[in-house]
C-alpha positions in Angstrom: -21.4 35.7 10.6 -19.8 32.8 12.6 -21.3 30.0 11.3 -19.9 32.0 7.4 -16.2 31.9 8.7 -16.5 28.5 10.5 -17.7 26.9 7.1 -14.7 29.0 5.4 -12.4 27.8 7.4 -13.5 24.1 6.8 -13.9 24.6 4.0 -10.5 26.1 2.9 -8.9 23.3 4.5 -10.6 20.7 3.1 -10.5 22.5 -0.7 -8.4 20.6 -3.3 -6.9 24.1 -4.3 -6.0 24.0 -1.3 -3.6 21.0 -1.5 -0.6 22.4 -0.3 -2.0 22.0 3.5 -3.8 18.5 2.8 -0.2 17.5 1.7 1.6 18.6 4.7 -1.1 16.8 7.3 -0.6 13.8 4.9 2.9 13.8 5.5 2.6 15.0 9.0 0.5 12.2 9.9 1.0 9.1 7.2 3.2 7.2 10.0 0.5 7.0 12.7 -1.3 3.8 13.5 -4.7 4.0 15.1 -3.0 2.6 18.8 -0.7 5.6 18.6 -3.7 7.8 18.5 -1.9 9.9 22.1 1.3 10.9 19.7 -0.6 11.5 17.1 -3.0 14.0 19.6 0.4 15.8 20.7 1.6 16.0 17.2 -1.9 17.5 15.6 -1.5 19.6 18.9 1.6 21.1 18.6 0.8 21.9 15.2 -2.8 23.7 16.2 -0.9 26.2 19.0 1.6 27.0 15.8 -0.9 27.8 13.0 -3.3 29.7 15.9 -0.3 31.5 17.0 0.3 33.1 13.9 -2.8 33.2 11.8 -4.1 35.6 15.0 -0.9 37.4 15.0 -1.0 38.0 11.6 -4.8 38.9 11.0 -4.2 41.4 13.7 -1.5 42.8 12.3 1.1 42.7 15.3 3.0 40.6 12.5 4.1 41.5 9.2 5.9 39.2 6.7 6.0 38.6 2.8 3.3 36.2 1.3 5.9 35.4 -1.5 8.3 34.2 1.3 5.3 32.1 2.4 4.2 30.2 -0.3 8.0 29.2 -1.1 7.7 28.1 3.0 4.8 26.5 3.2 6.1 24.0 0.5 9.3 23.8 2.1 7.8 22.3 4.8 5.6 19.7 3.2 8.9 18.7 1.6 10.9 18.3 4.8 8.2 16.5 6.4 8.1 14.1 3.7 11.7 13.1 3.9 11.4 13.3 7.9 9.6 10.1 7.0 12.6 8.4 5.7 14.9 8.4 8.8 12.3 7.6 11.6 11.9 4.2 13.0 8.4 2.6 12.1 8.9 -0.6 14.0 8.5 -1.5 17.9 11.4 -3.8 17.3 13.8 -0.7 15.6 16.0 1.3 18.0 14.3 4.6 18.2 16.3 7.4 16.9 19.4 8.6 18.6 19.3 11.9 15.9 17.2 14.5 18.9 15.6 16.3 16.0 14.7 12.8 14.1 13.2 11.5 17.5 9.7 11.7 18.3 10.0 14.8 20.2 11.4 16.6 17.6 8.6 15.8 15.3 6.3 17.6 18.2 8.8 20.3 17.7 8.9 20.6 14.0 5.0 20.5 14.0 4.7 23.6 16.5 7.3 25.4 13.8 6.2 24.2 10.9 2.2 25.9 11.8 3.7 29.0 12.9 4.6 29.1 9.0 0.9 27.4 8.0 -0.7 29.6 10.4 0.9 32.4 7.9 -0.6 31.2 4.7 -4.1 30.7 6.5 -4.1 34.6 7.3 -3.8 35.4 3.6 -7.3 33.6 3.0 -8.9 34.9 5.5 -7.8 38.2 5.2 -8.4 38.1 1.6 -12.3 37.3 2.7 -12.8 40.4 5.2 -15.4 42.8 4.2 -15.2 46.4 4.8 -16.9 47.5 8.2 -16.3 44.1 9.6 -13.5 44.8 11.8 -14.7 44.9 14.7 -16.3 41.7 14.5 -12.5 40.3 13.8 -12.5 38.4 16.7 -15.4 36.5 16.1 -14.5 35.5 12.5 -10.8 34.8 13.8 -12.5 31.9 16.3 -14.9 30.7 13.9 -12.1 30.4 10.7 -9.8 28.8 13.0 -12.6 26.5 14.7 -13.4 25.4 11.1 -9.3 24.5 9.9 -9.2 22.7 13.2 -12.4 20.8 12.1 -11.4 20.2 9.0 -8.1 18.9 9.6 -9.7 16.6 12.2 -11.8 15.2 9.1 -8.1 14.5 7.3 -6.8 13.0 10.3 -9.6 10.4 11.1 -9.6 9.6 6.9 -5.7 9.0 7.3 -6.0 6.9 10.7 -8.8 5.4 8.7 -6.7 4.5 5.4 -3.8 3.3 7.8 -6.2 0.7 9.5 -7.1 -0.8 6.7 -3.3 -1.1 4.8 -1.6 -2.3 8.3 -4.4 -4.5 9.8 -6.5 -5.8 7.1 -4.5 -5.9 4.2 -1.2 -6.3 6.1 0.9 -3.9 4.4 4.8 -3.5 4.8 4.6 0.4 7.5 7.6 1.5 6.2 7.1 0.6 2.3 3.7 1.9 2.9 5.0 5.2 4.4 8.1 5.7 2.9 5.4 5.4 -0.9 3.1 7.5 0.1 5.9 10.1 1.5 7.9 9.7 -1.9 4.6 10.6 -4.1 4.0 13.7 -1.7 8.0 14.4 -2.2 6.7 14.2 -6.0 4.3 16.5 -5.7 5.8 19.2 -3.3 8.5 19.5 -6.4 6.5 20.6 -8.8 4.6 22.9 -6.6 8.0 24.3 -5.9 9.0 24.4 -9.9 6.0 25.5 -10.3 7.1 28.7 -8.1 10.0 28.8 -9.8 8.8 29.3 -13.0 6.4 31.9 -12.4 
């Protein structure tokens, strides 16, 4: 039973249905070279404690909220990430921001937020895969799903780190054309997932 809901929880993750998270690590993450790998470990941390927060909360029932409310949010937040990207400094040579929630600690801060949101939408699938008599097993499959996102969003992290490597060091790629492309495609993307919404 915990090697099911560790590989569901990868496996969501990692699911192209499941973009709308992909997109927001993307976003999260596109900025990071591989020698800021100790931001980038505080930024996929503060993100972790959100999503675990609530996705235990939630699946416990000691929160309620509406899933509607969530899938506009969870969109919302990809979005806001994505333009986050525009107004950050990407060289050592810029001034870092003066903006508190621009700066690099409020990036940490809008990580933690943003999963408490995440966390939300990750209770929906995994509630949605309980089986009747299993409750009091919950906490077992609640450690093994959310050992599996973690996993999986590890996966997404190294590819990214990996991709990054390659545009800035090999090929020598412009960071903030590269970032500010790649964040303008995801900006792309997260609108029609919100018309998308919209129109149904």
């Amino acid at each position: 039973m915990f090697e099911l809901y560790l590989k569901l929880g990868f496996g969501h993750l990692l699911d192209i249905n499941a973009y709308d998270h992909l997109l927001f690590i993307i976003a999260l993450t596109i900025s990071y070279r591989p020698q800021e790998w100790r931001k980038l470990l505080i930024l996929v941390t503060a993100f972790t404690i959100g999503h675990s927060v609530t996705l235990a909360l939630a699946v416990l029932d000691l929160i309620q909220f509406s899933p509607i409310v969530i899938e506009w949010l969870i969109p919302i937040t990809i979005l806001l990430t994505a333009l986050f990207n525009f107004y950050r400094p990407y060289s050592d040579e810029e001034p870092a921001s003066e903006n508190r929630f621009l700066s690099e600690s409020g990036k940490y801060m809008s990580a933690l937020f943003f999963g408490l949101i995440h966390g939300m939408g990750f209770s929906n699938f995994l509630r949605s895969t309980l089986m009747p008599g299993e409750e009091g097993q919950l906490g077992w499959q609640l450690l093994a799903f959310n050992l599996g996102i973690e996993a999986g969003q590890l996966v997404i992290v190294f590819f990214i780190i990996s991709i990054n490597f390659i545009v800035f060091n090999l090929l020598n790629t412009n960071r903030k054309w590269w970032i500010r492309s790649v964040s303008l495609g995801i900006i792309g993307f997260t609108g029609w997932i919100l018309w998308g919404l919209w129109q149904g």
